[in-house]
C-alpha positions, 0 to 999 in steps of 0.5 A: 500500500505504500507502494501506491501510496506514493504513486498517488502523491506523485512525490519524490524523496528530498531529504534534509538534514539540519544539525542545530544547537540553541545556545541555552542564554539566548531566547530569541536568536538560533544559530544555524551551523550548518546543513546539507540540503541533497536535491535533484540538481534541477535549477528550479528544485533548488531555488525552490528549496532554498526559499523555503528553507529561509522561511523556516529559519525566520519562522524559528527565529520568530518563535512561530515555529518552536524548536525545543529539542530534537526529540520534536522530531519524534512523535508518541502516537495513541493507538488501538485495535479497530479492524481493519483501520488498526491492528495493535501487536505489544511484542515480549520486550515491550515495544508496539507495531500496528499494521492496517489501513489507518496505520499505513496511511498514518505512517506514510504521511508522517514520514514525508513530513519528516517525522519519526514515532512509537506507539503507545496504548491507553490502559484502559483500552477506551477510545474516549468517553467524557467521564462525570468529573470532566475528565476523559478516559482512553486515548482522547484522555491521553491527549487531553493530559499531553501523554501522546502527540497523536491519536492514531485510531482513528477516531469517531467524531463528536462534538464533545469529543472536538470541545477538548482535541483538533480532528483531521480532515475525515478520513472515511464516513461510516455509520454504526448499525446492529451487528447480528448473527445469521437469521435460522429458517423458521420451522413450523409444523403450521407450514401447510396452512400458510399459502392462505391467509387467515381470512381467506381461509375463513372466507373459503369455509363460509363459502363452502358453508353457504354452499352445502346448505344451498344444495341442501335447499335444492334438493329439499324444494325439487324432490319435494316437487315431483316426488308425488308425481314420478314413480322415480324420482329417487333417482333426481341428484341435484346434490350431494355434500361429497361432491363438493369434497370430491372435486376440492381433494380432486379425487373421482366421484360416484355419481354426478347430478341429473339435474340441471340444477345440479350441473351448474352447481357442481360446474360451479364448484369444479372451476372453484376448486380448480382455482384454489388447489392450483393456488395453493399447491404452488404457494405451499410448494414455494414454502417446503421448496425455499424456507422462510428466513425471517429478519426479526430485527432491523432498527432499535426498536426491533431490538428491544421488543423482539427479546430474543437476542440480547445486545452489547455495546462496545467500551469507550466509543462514541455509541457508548457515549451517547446511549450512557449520556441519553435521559430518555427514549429508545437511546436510554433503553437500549442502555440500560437492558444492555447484557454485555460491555465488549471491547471490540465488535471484530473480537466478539464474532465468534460469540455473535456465533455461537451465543447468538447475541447483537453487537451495536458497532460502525459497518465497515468492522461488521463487513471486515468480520463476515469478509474474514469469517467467510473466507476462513469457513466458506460460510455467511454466518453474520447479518446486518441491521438494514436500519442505521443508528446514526452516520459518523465521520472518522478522522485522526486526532492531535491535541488542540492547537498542535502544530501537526494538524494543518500540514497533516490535512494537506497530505491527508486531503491528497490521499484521500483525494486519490482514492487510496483510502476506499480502495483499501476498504473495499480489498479487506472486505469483498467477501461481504459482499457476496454474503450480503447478497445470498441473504435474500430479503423476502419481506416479513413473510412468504408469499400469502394468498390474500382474500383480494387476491382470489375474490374474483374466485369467489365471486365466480362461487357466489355467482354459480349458487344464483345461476343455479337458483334460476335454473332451479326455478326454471326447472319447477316451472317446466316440470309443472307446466308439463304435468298441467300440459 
């Protein structure tokens, strides 16, 4: 990355080596002894050069630039793990390296601008909280009480956080969300009842209801009809309740109607139950075939009256911050009902895992845990929220006033500029992509036939039981006008 760092910037290495002493009884004046100043001989370089050389030499003179010692040169950088921005390793004699995003791009920077460092770490492990005595915690206290010339981080920003040290220029914009483990598919031995929606199912009994009695009626005023005038009128089906049974399980019948009464009821109801087992089969086959994976918790408040999951929140970061500091609302709950405090939400995947548990933590550490889960197991075994809690802007810190912060910008401004910054991003996490999208979002149910959804199915019912009634009293009329005829 450093490679490509420098190809961004498109510099090349000038080096500047200034031996100086300050004579301890003269507090305004600095005698330069010497310097060797190595350049490429180009004419214009070195005019260049030279001009801002005499700048500097007059602004040491001045007291604008304070030149104590040449420990200046060094620099004690604050630091902390944060996947993938910071990767803190304290080695057996004690020293600190970090590798990441951040620490990369931090470095480089420092280094043109002729900078040596260390790193040290807060032994709390906090970023940085504003404690109820005014004091502050983690690496921004290591700031605040001058024990670090420089946060590494990176650091969210906050207003409260901006009242006590200088932020850089942001180096990436993220939010935080709800870290949680893969959603189960739901097993349910109620599975064969869901193609249909609770209303639809009692629509469909009424109508199946409605039309035993009818038939019933049917029969009842046309037996009663010709019975005392045809020897067999035992032989006359206008209908029989298994029929309606036969042709919804599409199973054979019997015997069928002789009456034209009949035939259209019995017509009637084959189309109906066409329509609905054709209907159903397919919803029901689309439920067996693909489960359903529901997503229980998208926001805050999902989490809360959910209950099934419990919540951590990280130590010492800005959503610690603010959900301590709430007085009310979803904010002060979520605070309160918390069960765990962690320090990292990279370093508890494995328990988001196996205890099922939430972690509330900005995206792009979510996203570089489900890249490195999947590309060790093969697997998805992570989801996010689809709701943010809030966005938040991330950036180094200096203690206010530093010297450091303006010329830091200008080379952070450039790097970011170039595109450095998201291209690292996307590198450490490209494999959540892929999981992101074999979690298919199906809404918060499978596919359900409503009762909008086959009424025109039983209107067509509705409409067959009253065609029926007219061919039944069109069938008594002609039957007694051929006894009177």
């Amino acid at each position: 990355m450093l490679d490509s760092v420098d190809r961004a910037l498109g510099l090349e290495w000038l080096f500047v080596d200034i031996r100086a002493s300050v004579r301890s009884n003269l507090k305004n004046y600095i005698d330069i002894k010497d310097y060797d100043l190595e350049y490429r001989t180009d004419h214009e370089k070195k005019t260049r050069w030279n001009k801002t050389l005499t700048r500097k030499i007059s602004a040491i003179k001045t007291g604008s630039i304070d030149v104590a010692h040449p420990g200046d040169r060094h620099l004690r950088v604050a630091v902390g793990t944060w996947h993938p921005w910071t990767v803190v390793t304290v080695h057996d004699n004690g020293t600190i390296s970090a590798h990441g995003i951040a620490v990369e791009i931090f470095e480089t920077i420092i280094q043109k601008m002729n900078y040596s460092h260390s790193y040290v770490t807060a032994d709390d492990g906090e970023w940085g909280r504003l404690l109820a005595n005014g004091s502050w915690t983690g690496m921004i206290g290591m700031a605040v009480e001058g024990k670090t010339d420089a946060v590494l981080g990176p650091v969210g920003v906050t207003w409260v956080r901006n009242q006590v040290v200088d932020y850089t220029t942001t180096l990436y914009f993220d939010y935080n969300g709800i870290f949680l483990p893969k959603p189960i598919p739901e097993k349910d031995l109620s599975n064969f009842l869901k193609p249909l929606s609770v209303e639809t199912w009692a629509v469909l009994v009424a109508v199946l209801g409605l039309s035993i009695i009818v038939g019933l009626l049917f029969n009842h005023i046309l037996m009663g009809s010709v019975k005392d005038n045809l020897e067999n009128h035992q032989e006359m089906l206008t209908f029989k309740p298994v029929w309606i049974l036969s042709n919804l399980l599409s199973e054979p019948s019997p015997s069928l109607p002789t009456t034209d009464t009949g035939r259209v009821f019995i017509g009637t109801w084959l189309i109906t139950a066409f329509i609905i087992d054709t209907a159903y089969v397919g919803v029901l086959t689309s439920i067996l075939v693909v489960p359903r994976v529901p997503f229980p918790v998208d926001s805050l408040e999902d989490l809360v009256s959910y209950g099934k999951i419990p919540w951590a929140l990280e130590r010492g970061t800005a959503l610690h911050q603010l959900f301590l500091q709430a007085t009310e609302g979803i904010y002060k709950e979520i605070f309160e009902k918390k069960s765990y405090m962690v320090y990292g939400c990279y370093e508890t995947k494995e328990r988001i895992k196996t205890e099922r548990i939430a972690v509330l933590c900005d995206a792009l550490t979510m996203r570089k845990a489900i890249h490195d889960d999947f590309s060790s197991t093969g697997q998805c075994n992570f989801h996010i929220a689809r709701k943010p809690i809030f966005g938040v802007s991330i950036a180094y810190v200096f203690p206010k006033k530093s010297r450091l912060t303006g010329e830091f910008n200008k080379w952070l401004t450039n790097l970011d500029e170039s595109g450095i910054v998201l291209r690292s991003v996307l590198k450490e996490t490209s494999n959540a992509t892929h999981c992101e999208s074999s979690l298919k979002r199906r809404g918060p149910s499978s596919p359900i036939l409503g009762f909008m959804d086959l009424a025109g199915m039983f209107l067509l019912c509705i409409g067959g039981l009253l065609l029926s009634t007219v061919v039944l009293v069109a069938e008594v009329i002609i039957f007694h006008l051929k006894l009177l005829g």
